[in-house]
C-alpha positions in Angstrom: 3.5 14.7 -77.5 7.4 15.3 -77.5 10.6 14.0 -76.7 14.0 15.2 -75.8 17.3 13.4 -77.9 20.6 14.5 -76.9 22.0 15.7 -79.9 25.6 16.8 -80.0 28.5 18.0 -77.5 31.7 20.3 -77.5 34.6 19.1 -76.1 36.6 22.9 -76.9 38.3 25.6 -75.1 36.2 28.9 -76.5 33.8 26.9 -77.5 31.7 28.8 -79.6 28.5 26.6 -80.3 26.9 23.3 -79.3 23.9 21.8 -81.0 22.1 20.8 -77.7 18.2 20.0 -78.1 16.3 18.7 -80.5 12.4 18.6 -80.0 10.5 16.6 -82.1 6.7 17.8 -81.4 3.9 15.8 -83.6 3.9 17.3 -86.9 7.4 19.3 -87.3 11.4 19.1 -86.2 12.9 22.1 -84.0 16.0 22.5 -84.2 17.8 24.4 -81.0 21.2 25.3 -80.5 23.0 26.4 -77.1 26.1 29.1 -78.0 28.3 30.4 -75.8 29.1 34.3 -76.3 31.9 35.1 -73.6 30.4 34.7 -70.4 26.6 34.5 -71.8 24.9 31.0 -72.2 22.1 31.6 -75.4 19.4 29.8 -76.9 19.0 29.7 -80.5 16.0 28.5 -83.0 14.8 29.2 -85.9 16.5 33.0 -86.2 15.8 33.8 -82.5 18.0 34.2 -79.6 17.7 34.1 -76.0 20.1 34.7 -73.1 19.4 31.5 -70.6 22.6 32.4 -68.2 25.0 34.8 -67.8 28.3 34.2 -66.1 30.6 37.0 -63.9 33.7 35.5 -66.0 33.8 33.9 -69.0 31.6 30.7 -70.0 35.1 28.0 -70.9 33.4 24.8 -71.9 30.2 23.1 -72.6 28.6 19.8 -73.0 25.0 19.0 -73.5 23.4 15.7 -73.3 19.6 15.3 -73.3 18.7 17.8 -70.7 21.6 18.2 -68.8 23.5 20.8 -69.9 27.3 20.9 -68.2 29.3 23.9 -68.2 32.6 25.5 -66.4 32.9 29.5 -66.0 35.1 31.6 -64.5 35.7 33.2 -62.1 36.4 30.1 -59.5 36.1 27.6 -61.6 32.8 26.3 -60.8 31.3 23.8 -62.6 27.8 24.2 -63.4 24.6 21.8 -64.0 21.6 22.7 -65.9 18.7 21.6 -67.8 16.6 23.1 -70.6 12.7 22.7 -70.5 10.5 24.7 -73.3 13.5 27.2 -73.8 13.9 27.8 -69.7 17.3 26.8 -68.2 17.3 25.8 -64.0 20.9 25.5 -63.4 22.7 25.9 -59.9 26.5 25.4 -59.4 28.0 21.9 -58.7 30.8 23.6 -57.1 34.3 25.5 -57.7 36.9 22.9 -58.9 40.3 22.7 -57.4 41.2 23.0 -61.1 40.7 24.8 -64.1 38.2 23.7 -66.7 39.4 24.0 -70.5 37.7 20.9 -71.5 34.7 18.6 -70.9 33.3 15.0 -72.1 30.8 13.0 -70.8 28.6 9.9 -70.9 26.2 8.1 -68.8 27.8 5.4 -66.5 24.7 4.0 -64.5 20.9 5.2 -64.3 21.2 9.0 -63.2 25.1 8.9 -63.4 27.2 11.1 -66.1 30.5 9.6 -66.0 32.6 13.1 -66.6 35.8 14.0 -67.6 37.3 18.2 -67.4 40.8 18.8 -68.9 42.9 21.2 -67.1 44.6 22.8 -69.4 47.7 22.2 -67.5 48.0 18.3 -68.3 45.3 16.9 -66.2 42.4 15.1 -67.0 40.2 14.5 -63.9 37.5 11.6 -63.7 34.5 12.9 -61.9 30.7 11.0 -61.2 28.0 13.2 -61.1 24.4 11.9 -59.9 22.1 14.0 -61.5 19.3 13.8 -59.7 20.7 15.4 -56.1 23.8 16.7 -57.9 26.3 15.3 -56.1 29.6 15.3 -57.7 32.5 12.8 -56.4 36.1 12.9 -57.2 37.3 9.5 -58.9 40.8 9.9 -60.1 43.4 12.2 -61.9 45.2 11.2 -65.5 48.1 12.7 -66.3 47.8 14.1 -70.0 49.7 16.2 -72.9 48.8 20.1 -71.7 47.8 20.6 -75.1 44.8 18.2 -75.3 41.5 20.2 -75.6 39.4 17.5 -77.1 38.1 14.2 -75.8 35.0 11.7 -76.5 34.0 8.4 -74.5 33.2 5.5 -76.2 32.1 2.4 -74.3 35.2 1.2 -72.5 37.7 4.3 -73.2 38.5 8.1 -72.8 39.6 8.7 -76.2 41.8 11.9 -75.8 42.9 14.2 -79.2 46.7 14.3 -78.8 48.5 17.1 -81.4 51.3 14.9 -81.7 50.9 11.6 -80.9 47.3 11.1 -82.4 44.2 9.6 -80.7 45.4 8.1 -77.2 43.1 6.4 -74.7 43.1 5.2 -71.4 40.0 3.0 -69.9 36.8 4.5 -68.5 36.6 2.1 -65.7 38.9 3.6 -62.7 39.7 -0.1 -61.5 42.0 -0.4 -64.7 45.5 1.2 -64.9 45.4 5.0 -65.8 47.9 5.0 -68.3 47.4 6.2 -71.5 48.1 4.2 -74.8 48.0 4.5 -78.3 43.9 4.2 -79.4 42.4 1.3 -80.6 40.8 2.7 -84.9 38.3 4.7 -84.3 35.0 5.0 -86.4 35.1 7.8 -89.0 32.1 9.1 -86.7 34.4 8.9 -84.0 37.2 10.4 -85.4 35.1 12.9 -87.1 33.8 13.9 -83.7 37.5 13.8 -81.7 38.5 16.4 -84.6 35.2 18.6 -84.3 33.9 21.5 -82.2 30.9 19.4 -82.2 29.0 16.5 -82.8 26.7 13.5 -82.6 26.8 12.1 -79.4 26.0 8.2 -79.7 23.3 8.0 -76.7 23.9 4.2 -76.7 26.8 5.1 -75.1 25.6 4.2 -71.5 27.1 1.6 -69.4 31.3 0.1 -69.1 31.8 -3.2 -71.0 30.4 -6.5 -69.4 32.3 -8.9 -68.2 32.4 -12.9 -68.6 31.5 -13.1 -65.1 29.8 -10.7 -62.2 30.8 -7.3 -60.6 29.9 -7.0 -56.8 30.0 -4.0 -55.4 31.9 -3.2 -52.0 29.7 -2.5 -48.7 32.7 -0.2 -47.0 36.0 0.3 -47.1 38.3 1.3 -44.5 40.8 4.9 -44.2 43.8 4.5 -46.6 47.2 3.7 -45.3 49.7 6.2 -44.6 52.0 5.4 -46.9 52.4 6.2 -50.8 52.6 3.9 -53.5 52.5 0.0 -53.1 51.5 -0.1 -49.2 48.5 -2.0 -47.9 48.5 -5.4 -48.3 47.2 -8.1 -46.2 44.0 -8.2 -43.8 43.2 -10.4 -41.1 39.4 -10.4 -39.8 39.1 -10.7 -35.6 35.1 -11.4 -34.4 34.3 -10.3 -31.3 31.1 -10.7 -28.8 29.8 -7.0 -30.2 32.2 -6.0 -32.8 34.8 -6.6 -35.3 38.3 -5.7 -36.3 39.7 -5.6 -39.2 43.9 -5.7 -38.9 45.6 -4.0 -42.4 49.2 -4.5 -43.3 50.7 -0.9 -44.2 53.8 -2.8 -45.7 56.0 0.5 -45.5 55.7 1.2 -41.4 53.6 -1.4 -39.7 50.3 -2.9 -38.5 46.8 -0.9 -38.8 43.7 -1.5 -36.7 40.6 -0.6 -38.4 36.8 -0.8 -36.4 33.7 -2.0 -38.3 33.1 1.5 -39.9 36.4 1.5 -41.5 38.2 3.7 -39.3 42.0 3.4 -38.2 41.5 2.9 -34.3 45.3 1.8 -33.7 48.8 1.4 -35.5 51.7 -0.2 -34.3 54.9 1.0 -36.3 56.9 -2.4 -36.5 58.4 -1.3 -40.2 57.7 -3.3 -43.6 55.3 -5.7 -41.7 53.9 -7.4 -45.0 51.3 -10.4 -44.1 49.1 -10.7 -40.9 46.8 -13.5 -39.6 44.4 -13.7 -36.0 43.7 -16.7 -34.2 40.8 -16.4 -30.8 42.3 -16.9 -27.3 39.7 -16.3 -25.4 36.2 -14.0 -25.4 37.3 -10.9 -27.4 40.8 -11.7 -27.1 43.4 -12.8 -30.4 47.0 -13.9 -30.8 48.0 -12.0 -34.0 51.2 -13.0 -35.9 53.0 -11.2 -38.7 55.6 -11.7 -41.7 58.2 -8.6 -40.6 60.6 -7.7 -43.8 62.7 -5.3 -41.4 63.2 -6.9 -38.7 63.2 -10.4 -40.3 60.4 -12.1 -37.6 57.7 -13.3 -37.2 56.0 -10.3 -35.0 53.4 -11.8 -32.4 50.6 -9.2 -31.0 48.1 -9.3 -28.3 44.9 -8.2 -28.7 41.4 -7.7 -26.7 38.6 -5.9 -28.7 36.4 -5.3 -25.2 39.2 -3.3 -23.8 39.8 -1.8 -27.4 43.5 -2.9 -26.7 46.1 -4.4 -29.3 50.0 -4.6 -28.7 53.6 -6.0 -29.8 54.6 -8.7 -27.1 57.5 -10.3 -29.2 58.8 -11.8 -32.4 60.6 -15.1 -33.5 63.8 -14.5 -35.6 63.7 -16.5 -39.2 66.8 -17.0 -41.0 64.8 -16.1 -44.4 66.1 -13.5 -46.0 62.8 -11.7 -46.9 59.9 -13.0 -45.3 56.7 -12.0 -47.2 53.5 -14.5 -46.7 51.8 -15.7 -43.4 49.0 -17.4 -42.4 48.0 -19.1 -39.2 45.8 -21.9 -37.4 45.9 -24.6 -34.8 46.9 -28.3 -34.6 44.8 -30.7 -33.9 46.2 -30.4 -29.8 45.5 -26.5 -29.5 48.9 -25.2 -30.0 48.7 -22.1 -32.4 50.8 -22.7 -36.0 52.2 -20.1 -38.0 53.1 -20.5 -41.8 55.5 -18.3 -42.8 57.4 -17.9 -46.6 59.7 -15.4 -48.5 60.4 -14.0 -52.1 62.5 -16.5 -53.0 60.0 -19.8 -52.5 61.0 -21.0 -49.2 57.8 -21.9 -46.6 58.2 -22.6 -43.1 55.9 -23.8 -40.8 56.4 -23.0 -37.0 54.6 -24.3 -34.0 54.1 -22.4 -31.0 54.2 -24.2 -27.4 54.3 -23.6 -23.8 55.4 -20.0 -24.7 58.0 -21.4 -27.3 58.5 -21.1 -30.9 59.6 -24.6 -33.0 60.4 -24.5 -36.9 59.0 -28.4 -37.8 59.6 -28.2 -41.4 59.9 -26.4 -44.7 59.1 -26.9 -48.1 61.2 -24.9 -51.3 58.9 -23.6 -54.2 60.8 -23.0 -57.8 59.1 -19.8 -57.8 57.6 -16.8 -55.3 54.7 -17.4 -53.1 52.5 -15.1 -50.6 49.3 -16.4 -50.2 48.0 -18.8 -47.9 45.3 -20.7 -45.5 45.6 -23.4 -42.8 42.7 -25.7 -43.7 42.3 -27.4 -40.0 39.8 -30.0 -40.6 42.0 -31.8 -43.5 44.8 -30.8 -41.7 45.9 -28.8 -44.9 47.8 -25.8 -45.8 46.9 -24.3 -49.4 49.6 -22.1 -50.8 49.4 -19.4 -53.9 52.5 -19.6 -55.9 52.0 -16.4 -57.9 52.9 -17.7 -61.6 51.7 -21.3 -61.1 48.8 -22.0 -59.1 47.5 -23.2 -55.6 48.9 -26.0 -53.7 47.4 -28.3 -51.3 50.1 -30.2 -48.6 48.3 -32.5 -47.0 50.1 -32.1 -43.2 49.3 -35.6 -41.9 50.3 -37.9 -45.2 53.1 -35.3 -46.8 50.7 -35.0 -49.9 52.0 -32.1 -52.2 49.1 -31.5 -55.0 48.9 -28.7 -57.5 45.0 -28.5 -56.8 44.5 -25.6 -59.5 47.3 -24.3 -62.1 47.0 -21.1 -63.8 47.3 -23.3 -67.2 43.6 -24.0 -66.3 42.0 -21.0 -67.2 40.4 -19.8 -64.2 43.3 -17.5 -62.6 45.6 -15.0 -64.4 48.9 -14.5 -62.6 49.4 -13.2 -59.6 47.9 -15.5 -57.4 47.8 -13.8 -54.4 46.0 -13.8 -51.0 43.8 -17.3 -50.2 41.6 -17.5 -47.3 39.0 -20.1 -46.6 35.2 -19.7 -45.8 33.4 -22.1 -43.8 29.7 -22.5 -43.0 28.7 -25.7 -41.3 29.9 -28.7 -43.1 30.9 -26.9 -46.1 34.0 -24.7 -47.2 35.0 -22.5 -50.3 38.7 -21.4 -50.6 38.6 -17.4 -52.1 42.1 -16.6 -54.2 42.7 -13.6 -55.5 43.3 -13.6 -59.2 45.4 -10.5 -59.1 46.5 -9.9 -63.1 43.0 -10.0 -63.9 41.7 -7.6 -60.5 39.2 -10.5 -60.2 38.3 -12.9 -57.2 37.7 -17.0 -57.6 35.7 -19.1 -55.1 36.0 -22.8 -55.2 34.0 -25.6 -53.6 36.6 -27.6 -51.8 35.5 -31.1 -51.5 35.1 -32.2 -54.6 36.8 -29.7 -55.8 35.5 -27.2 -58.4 35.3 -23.3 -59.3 31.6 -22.1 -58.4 32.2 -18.2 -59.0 34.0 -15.6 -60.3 33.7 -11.6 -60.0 35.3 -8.5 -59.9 34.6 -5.9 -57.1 32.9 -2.5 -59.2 32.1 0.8 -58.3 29.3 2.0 -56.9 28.3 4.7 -58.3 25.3 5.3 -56.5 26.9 6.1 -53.1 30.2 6.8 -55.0 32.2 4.3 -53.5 35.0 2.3 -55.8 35.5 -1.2 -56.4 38.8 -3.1 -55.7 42.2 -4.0 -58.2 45.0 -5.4 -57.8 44.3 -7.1 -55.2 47.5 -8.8 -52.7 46.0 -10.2 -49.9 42.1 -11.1 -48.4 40.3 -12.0 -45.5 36.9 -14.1 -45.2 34.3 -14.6 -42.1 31.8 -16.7 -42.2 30.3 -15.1 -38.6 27.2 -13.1 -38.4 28.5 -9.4 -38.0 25.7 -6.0 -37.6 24.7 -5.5 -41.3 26.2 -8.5 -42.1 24.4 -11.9 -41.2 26.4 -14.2 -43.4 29.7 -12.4 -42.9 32.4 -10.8 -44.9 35.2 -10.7 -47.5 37.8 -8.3 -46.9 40.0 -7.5 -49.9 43.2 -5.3 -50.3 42.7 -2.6 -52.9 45.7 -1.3 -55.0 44.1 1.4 -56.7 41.8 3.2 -54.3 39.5 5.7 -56.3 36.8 8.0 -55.5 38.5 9.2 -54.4 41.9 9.4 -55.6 43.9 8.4 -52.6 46.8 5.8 -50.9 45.9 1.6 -50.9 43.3 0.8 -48.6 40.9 -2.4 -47.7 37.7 -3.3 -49.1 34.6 -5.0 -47.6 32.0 -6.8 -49.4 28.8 -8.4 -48.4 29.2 -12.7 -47.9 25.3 -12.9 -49.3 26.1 -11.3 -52.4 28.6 -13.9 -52.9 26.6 -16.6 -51.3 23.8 -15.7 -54.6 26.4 -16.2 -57.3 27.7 -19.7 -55.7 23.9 -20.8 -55.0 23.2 -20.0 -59.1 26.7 -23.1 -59.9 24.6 -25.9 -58.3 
């Protein structure tokens, strides 16, 4: 009986060998090693050699774990995936690369996942997942790198990158994290033997990202990206309909997206820096809309019907804020729609529309920024994120002004951002995101309490990424196709897999619904 250990890797340009395979059979140790010889893959063991693939250009780099073998050759730049069984290589071509490939390290990620990293040569270091069983290969990301790295290893959390000048530099595995590159945390002397080698031991424990202190849900969809570079998308607003569902997107550079319930843009409505939005029912498949409008400094109001597949701009209510930034929405206790709207510099409004008019009623002053926020209609409530304190509850009947959950307590790191509330018969859980952390708390509302935490992963599986960053979100608790408990929609600020502008996430209510179900 045998069994197949990976062994060791190479991480170089010109590589010249990689000890690949080693087969330990019942009574002795073989010893095989995979060499490169210009464009010829061989297979060497105990003095013998035999060609296993020959390339039309030159063979460039070479990694090896277990039996997958990964290699790049020219011409094209194709990448290439293999595997060695009693001294016979399959292979077949992953595809040519829109870049060349000087460099590769690798490391298992999830079951039948390499997470994979190819150096350009050129300064790029592009984050790849492969599944090896269908050898499918998705695009995550791109890091921006010294040209002269040739070598990297992955250790649990970390890219650990060989910089001539600077030393070992890293930057995280996990694509929801920042992709900037610091300064390495110390290194084993295996590990730094191994950054500094043409090959070596490659620690097959090496399998899955860190855990966190609390769980990693995956996302069910997500919708097209936003048109606009950089900081864009923010804010979503969820509209139910008889037979379908909206979701409404904030590009916060040009205007108002309208995404259907497979995540594509169906309509957009260029109002400029329109930064928060929020949907209140009319009627069957019809919705008011309102929206925080930075350009024109309004409060933008939009029509919508879903059965008609019809949304537009019918007019807007001047504010004398300066910058106006969150919104949120709901109705008073007689029917009239109410619109809370704040700016940068702490100031919240609340507005009440009736008989076709718009009324300010009041306005409360914060020290400090807030954006996030949710009408709580059955207290009579409006909760409000201020970004570097905490959530407040103003109680709308009494003028009650509690700080119902400070940063200072643990549970959220600063930014507090978007709030919404879920509601499922007699119960309700308000959803903040904890922004500095790219995490998401749910809390039980009466008494109050935290029942969950989690992130929003990758799935590596269908290659689809998780969510960071996240500004603003958007819960239903209606049953939607696929989705019998409904959703959470989340902003993403680092939209992966891959590498493209801010766009919206959607995850399942039930997986949610199991991690609150496992507090009580």
């Amino acid at each position: 009986m045998s069994s197949i250990h990976k062994v060791c890797i190479s991480l170089l340009v010109a590589l010249n060998t990689a000890c690949g395979v080693v087969q330990h059979n019942d009574d002795a140790t073989l010893a095989v090693e995979l060499t490169t010889d210009d464009n010829r893959l061989l297979w060497q063991s105990t003095g013998q050699q035999q060609v296993l693939h020959q390339a039309p250009g030159e063979i460039e780099a070479l990694y090896v774990s277990g039996e997958h073998i990964l290699w790049g050759q020219d011409p094209g730049a194709e990448l290439w995936l293999g595997a060695l069984q009693e001294g016979e290589l399959n292979a077949a071509p992953l595809g040519a690369l829109k870049h060349d490939i000087d460099g590769i390290c690798a490391a298992p990620v999830d079951k039948g996942v390499l997470d994979i990293f190819i150096s350009d040569g050129d300064g790029g270091l592009y984050h790849y997942w492969l599944q090896t069983v269908d050898a499918t290969l998705t695009s995550v990301r791109r890091l921006n790198t010294n040209p002269d790295i040739e070598r990297c290893l992955l250790t649990e959390a970390a890219v650990v990158l060989d910089d001539p000048y600077l030393g070992p530099i890293a930057a995280q595995r996990d694509p929801e994290n920042d992709a900037i590159l610091r300064p390495a945390p110390p290194l084993s002397d295996r590990q730094s033997k191994q950054l500094k080698s043409d090959s070596f031991a490659l620690d097959r424990n090496v399998v899955a990202l860190p855990q966190h202190d609390y769980a990693v849900l995956t996302a069910s969809l997500e919708t097209a990206a936003v048109d606009s570079h950089g900081d864009a998308a923010d804010d979503p607003a969820i509209l139910v309909g008889s037979d379908n569902y909206w979701i409404a997107g904030t590009d916060k550079q040009k205007g108002l997206g309208i995404y259907d319930a497979s995540g594509a843009q169906i309509h957009f409505l260029p109002r400029g820096r329109v930064n928060n939005v929020d949907a209140i029912p009319t009627g069957d498949d019809q919705f008011l809309l309102t929206a925080s409008n930075r350009t024109e400094k309004t409060i933008d109001l939009y029509s919508a019907n879903l059965a008609k597949n019809q949304i537009e701009f019918t007019s807007a209510i001047p504010l004398n804020l300066a910058d106006p930034y969150g919104l949120c929405m709901g109705r008073a206790a007689n029917g009239d729609p109410q619109i809370f709207v704040g700016d940068s510099e702490g100031a919240v409004q609340h507005w009440q529309l009736s008989s076709g008019k718009a009324k300010m009623l009041q306005q409360w002053d914060f020290d400090t920024q807030t954006e996030g926020c949710v009408y709580d209609a059955e207290e009579n409530a409006l909760y409000v994120g201020q970004e570097e304190l905490g959530i407040w509850r103003f109680g709308l009947s009494d003028g009650s002004r509690t700080l119902v959950e400070a940063i200072e307590a643990g549970n959220l790191v600063a930014d507090v951002e978007g709030l919404d509330i879920y509601r499922r018969g007699d119960q309700r859980w308000l959803v903040a995101s904890s922004q500095g952390e790219d995490a998401y708390a749910v809390y039980a509302m009466d008494p109050w309490r935290l029942v969950a935490k989690f992130r929003i992963g990758a799935d590596y599986q269908r290659g689809l990424d998780g969510a960071s960053e996240t500004d603003g979100l958007a819960v239903t608790s209606a049953p939607l196709p696929g989705y019998p408990l409904g959703i959470l929609v989340v902003q993403d600020g680092r939209n992966r897999s891959p590498q493209a502008n801010q766009n919206f996430k959607v995850v399942d209510w039930r997986k949610i619904d199991a991690l609150i179900k496992t507090a009580h």
